[in-house]
C-alpha positions in Angstrom: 29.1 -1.8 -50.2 30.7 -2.3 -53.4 34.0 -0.1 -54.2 33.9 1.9 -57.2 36.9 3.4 -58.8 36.5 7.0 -61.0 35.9 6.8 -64.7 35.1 10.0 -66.9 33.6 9.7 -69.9 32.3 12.4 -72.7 28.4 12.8 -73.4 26.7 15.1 -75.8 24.5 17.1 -74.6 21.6 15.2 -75.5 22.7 12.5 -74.1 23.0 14.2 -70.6 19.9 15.6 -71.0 18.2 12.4 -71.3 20.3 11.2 -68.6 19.6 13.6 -66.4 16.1 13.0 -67.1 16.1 9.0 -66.9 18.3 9.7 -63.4 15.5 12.2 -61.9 12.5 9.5 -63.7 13.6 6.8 -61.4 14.8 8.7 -58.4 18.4 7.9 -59.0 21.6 9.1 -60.0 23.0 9.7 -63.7 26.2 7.5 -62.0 23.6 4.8 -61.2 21.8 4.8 -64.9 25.2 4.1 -66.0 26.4 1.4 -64.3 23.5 0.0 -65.2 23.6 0.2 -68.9 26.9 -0.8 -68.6 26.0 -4.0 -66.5 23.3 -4.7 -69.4 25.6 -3.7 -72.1 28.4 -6.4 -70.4 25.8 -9.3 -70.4 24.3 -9.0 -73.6 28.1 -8.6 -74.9 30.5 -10.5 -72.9 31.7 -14.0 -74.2 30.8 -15.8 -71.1 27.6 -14.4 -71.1 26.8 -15.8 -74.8 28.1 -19.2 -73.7 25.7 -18.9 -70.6 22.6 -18.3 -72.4 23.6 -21.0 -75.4 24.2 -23.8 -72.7 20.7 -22.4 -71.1 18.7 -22.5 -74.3 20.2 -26.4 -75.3 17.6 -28.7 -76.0 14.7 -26.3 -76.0 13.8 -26.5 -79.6 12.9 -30.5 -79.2 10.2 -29.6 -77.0 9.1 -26.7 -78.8 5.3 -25.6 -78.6 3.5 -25.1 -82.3 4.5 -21.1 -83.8 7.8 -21.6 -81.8 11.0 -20.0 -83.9 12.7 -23.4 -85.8 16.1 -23.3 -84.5 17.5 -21.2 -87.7 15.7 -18.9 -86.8 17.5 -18.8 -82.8 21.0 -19.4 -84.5 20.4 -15.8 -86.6 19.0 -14.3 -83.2 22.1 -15.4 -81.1 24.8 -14.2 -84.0 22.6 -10.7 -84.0 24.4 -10.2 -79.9 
């Protein structure tokens, strides 16, 4: 098992609402919807993670299928994260 350590953070209460109800959706807690987001937020966000998917993705554009993006349009795509 993982340790966690506390953090408190503020919500509307819309936002707990939905949490509440995306928690009770998936028959989980409103701690476990977070950590989640925040795992997906981390790899979508974290520089590593860009480099990851930019190393990943070399190349792919040579042997690109016809109606494939043209690699502007990736470049504008990976500056959008």
């Amino acid at each position: 098992m993982e340790n966690f350590s506390r953090t408190q953070i503020y919500l509307t209460a819309a936002q707990q609402a939905a949490l509440a109800s995306l928690a009770q959706e998936q028959g989980s807690s409103a701690s476990a919807v977070i950590r989640e987001a925040v795992d997906v937020y981390i790899a979508q966000h974290h520089p590593a993670s860009k480099t990851t998917r930019r190393k990943a993705a070399a190349g792919a554009w040579k042997k690109a299928e016809p109606g494939s993006p043209s690699l502007a349009q990736l470049r504008r795509e990976e500056r959008r994260f």
